[in-house]
KEKE-3310 file (N, C-alpha, C; in steps of 0.2 Angstrom, whole numbers, plus 5000, padded with zeros to 4 digits):
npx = (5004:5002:5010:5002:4991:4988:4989:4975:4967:4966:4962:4950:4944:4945:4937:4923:4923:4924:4911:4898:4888:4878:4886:4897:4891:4888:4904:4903:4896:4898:4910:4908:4898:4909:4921:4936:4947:4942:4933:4939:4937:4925:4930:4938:4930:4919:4928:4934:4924:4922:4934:4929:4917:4925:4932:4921:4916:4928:4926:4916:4904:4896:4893:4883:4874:4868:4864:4854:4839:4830:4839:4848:4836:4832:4843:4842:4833:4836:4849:4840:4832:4841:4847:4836:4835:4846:4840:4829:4838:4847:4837:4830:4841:4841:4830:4833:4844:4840:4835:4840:4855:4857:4870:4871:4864:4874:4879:4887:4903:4899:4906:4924:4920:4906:4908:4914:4907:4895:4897:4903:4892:4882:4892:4893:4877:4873:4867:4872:4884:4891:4889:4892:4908:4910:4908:4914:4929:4934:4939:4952:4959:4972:4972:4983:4993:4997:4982:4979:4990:4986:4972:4973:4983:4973:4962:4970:4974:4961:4958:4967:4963:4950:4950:4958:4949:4938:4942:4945:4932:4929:4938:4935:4921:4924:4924:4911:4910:4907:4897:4888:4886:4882:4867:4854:4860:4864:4851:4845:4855:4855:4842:4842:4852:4843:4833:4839:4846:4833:4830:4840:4836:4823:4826:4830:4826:4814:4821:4827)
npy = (4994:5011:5026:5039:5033:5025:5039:5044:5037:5036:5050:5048:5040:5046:5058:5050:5045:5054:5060:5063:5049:5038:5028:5038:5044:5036:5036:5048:5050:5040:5044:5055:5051:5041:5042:5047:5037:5025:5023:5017:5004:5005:5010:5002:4992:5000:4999:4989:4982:4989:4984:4972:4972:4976:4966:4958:4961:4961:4947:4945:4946:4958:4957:4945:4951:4960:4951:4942:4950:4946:4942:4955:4965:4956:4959:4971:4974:4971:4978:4989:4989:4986:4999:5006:4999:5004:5018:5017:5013:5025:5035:5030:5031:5045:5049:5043:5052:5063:5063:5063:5053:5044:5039:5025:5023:5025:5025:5009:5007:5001:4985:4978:4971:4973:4985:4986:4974:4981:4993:4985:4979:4989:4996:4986:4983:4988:4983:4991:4998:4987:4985:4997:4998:4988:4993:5003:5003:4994:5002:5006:4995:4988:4978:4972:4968:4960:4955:4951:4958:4972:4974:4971:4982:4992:4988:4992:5002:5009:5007:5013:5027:5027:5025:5035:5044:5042:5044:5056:5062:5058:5065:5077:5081:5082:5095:5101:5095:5100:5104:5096:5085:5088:5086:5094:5096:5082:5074:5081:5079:5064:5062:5069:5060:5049:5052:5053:5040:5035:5041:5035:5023:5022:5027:5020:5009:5013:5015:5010)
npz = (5000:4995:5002:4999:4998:5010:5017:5011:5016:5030:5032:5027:5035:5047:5047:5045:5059:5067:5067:5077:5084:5091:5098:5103:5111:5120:5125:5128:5140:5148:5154:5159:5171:5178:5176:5165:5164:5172:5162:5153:5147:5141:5130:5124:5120:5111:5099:5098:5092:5082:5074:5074:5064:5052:5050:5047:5037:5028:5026:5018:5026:5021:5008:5010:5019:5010:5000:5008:5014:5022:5034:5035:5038:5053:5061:5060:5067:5081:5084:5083:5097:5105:5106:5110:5123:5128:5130:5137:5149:5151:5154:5167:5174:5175:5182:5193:5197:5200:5212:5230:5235:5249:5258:5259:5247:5235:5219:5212:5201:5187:5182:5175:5163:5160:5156:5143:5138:5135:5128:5117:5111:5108:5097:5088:5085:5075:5057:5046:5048:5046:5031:5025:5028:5018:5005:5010:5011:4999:4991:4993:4991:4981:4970:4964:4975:4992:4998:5012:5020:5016:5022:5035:5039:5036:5046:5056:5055:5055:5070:5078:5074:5079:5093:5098:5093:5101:5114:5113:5113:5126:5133:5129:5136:5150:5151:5152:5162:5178:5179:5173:5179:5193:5200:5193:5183:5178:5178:5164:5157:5154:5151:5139:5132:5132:5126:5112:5112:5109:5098:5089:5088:5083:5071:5066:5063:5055:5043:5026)
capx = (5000:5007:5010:4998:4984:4986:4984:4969:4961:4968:4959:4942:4942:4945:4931:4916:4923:4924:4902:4895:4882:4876:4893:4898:4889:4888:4909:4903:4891:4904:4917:4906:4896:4913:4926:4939:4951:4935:4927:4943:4936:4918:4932:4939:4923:4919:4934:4934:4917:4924:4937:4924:4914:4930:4934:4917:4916:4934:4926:4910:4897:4893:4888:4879:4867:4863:4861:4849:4836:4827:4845:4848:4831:4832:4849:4842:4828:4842:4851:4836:4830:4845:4845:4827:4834:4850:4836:4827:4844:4848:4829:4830:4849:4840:4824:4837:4850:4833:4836:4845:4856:4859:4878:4869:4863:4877:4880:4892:4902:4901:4914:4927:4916:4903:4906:4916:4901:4888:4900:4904:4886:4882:4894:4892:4872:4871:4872:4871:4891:4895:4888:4899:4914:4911:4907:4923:4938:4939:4941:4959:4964:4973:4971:4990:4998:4994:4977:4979:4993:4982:4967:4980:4984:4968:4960:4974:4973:4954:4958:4971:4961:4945:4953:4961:4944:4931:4947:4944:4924:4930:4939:4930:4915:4928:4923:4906:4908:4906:4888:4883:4889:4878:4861:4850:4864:4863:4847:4846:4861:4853:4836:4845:4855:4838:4831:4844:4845:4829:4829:4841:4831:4818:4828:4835:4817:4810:4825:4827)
capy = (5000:5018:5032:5041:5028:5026:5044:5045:5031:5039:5058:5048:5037:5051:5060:5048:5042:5060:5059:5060:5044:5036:5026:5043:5048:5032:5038:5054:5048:5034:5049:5060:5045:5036:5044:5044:5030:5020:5023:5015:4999:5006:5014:4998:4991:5003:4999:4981:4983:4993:4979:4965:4975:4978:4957:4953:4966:4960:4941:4946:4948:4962:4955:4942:4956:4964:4947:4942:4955:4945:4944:4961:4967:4954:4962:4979:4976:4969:4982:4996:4987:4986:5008:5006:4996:5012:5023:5016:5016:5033:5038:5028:5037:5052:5048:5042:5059:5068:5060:5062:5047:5041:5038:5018:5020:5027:5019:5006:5009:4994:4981:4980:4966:4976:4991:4983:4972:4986:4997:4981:4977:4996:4996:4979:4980:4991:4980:4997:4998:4980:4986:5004:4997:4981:4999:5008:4995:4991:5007:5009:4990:4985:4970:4970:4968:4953:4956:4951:4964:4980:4972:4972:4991:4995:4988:4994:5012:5012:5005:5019:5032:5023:5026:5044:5049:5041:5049:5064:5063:5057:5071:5085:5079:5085:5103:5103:5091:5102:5105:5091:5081:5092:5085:5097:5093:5076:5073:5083:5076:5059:5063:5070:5055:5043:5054:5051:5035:5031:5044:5031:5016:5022:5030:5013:5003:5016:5017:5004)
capz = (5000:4994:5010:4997:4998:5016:5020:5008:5018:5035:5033:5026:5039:5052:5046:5046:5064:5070:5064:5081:5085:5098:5102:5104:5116:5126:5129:5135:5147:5153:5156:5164:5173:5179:5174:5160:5167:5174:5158:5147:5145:5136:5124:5120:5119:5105:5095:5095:5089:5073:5069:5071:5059:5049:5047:5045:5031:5024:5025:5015:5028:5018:5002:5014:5022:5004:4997:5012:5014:5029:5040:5037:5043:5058:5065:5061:5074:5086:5085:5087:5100:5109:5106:5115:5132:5132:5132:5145:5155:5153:5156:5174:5176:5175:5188:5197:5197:5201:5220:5231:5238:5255:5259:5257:5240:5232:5215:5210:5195:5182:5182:5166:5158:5158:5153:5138:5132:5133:5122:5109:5109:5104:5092:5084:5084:5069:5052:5041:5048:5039:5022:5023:5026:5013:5002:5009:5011:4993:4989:4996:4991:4974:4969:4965:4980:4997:5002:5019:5020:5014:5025:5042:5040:5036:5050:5064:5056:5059:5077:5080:5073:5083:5099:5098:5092:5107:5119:5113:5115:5133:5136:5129:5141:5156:5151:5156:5168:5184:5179:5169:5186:5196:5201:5189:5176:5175:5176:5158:5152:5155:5148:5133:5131:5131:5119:5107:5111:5106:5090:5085:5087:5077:5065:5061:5062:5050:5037:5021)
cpx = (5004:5007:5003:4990:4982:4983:4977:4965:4961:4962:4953:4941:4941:4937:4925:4918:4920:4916:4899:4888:4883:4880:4898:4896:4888:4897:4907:4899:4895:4907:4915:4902:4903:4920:4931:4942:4946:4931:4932:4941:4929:4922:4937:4935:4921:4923:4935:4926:4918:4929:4934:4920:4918:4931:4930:4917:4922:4931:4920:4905:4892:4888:4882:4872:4865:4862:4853:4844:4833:4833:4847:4842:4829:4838:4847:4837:4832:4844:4847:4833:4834:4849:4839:4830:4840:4846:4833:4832:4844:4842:4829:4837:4844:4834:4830:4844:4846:4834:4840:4846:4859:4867:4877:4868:4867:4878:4886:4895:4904:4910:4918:4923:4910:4899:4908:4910:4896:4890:4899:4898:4882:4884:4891:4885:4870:4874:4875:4880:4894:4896:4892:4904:4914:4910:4913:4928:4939:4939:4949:4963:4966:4975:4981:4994:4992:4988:4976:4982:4991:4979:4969:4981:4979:4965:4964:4973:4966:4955:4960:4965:4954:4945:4952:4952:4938:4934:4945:4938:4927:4932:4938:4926:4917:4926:4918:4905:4905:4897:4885:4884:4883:4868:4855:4855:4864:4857:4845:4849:4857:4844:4836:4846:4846:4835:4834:4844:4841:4825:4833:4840:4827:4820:4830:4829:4813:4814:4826:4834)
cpy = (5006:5021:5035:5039:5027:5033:5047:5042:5033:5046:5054:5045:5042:5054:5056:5045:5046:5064:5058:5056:5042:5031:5033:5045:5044:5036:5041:5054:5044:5039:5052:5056:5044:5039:5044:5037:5026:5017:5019:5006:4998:5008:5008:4991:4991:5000:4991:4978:4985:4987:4973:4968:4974:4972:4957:4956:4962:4951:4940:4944:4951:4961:4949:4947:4957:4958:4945:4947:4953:4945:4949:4967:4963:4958:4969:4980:4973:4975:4989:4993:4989:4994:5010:5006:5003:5017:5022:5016:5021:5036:5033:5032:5043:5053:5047:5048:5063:5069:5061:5056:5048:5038:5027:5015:5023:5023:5017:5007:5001:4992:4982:4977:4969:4982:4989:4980:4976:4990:4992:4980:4983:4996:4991:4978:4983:4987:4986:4999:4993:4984:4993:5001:4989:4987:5002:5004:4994:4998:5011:5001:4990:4978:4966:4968:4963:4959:4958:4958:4970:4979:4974:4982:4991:4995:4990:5001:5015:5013:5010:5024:5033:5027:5032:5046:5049:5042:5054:5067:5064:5064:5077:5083:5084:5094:5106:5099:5093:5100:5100:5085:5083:5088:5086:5095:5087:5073:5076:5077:5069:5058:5065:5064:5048:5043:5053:5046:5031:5035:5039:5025:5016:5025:5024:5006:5005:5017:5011:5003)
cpz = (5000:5001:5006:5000:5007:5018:5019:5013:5025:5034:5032:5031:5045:5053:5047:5055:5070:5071:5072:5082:5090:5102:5104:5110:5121:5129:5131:5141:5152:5157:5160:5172:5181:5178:5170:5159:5168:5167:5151:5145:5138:5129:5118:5117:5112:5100:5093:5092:5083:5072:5070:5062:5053:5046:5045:5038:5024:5021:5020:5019:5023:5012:5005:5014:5016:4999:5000:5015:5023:5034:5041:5042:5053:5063:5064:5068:5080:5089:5089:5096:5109:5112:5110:5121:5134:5133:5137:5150:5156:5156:5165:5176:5180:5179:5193:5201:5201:5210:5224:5237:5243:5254:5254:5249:5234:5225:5213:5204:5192:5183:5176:5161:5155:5152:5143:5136:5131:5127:5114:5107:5104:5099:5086:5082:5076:5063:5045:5040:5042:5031:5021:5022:5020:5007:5003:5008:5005:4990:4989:4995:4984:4976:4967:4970:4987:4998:5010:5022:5022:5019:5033:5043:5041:5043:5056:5061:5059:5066:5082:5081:5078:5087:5102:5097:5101:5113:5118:5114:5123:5137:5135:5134:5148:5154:5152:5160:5176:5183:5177:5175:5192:5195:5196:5181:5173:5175:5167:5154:5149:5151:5140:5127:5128:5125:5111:5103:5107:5101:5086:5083:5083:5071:5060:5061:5054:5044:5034:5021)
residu = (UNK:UNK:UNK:UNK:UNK:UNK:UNK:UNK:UNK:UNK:UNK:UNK:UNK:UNK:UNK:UNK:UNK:UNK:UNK:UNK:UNK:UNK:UNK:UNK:UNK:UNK:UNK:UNK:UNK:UNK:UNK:UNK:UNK:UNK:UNK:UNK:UNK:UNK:UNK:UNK:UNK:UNK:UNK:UNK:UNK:UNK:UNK:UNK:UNK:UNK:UNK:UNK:UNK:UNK:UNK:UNK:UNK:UNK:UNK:UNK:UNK:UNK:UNK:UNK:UNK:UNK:UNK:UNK:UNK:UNK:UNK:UNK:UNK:UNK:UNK:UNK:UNK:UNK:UNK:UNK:UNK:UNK:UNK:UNK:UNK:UNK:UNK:UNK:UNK:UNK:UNK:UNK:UNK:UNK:UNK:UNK:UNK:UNK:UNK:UNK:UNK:UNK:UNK:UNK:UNK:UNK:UNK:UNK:UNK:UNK:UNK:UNK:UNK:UNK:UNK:UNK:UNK:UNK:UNK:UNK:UNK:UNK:UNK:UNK:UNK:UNK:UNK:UNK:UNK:UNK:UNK:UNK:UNK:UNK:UNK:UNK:UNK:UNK:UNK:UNK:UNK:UNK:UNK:UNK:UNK:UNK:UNK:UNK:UNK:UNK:UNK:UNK:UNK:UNK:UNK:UNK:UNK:UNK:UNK:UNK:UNK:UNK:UNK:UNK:UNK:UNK:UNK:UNK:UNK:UNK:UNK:UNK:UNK:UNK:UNK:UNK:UNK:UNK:UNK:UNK:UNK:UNK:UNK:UNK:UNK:UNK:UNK:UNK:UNK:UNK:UNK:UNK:UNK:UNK:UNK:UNK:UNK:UNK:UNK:UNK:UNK:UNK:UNK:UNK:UNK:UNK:UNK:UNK)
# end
């Protein structure tokens, strides 16, 4: 692969990662929630969510999903569904922020296991990803040169770039943390969040 070619596929990849959704906004929630460090496992979460996406994409899931119309519609209601229950999280968050807790009912913060599979689950529930990248990726391979090769960078640059980006949601977050931490804060924040949420479950129930 040229330095050319990488960089091309470098700046585009940047760009659609840097697209705030709703794996987006679970990091800024974890961060502010939990806080950065705490929240480093929802971020690797995310990320091995995008190089599942990324293999299955390179293995031809992709042509899979757009040849099967009924499997792609089954894992789109998966998916939305699974946008539904983070919305009902954050909506009980945000009843619950409302309150104020006793030394006793202070909350725990998720384990590593958890936070991770919430995040891969998020990532991974969307098949609309697959079919991008089974759209983008041959765009920056030549057929002249090892496949696996190309395939290898590609997917460790996304992962890089991944990374740094859902870090940098994380720690933007730190800039309205005082208030968005704040009682009347988090309640919003968290009501906001639900909303989103569950704008993207029906966005992706009502879309072909």
């Amino acid at each position: 692969m040229s330095l050319e070619t990488w960089l091309l596929f470098s700046s585009a990849a940047l760009i659609v990662i840097l697209i705030p959704g709703p794996l987006s906004l679970l990091m800024v929630s974890n961060s502010l929630n939990y806080g950065l460090r705490r929240s480093l496992p929802a971020f690797l979460g995310g990320v091995s969510a995008s190089i599942c996406l990324l293999s299955a994409s390179a293995l031809g899931l992709g042509a899979l999903l757009l040849a099967s119309e009924q499997l792609f519609g089954v894992l789109k209601i998966i998916g939305a569904l699974y946008l539904f229950c983070l919305a009902w999280q954050s909506w009980q968050a945000s009843r619950q922020a409302a309150k104020p807790l006793s030394s006793e009912e202070q909350p725990v913060n998720p384990n590593f296991l958890s936070m991770f599979w919430k995040a891969f689950g998020l990532g991974a529930s969307n098949p609309k990803d697959i079919l991008f990248f089974a759209a983008f990726l041959p765009q920056f391979i030549s057929a002249e040169q090892p496949m696996l090769t190309q395939l290898l960078v590609l997917i460790l640059t996304w992962a890089v770039l991944d990374l740094a980006c859902k870090l940098f949601y994380g720690l933007s977050a730190h800039g309205a943390a005082r208030y968005l931490r704040s009682g009347k804060g988090q309640v919003w924040f968290n009501r906001v969040s639900a909303g989103l949420f569950a704008s993207a479950g029906s966005a992706s129930l009502l879309s072909r």
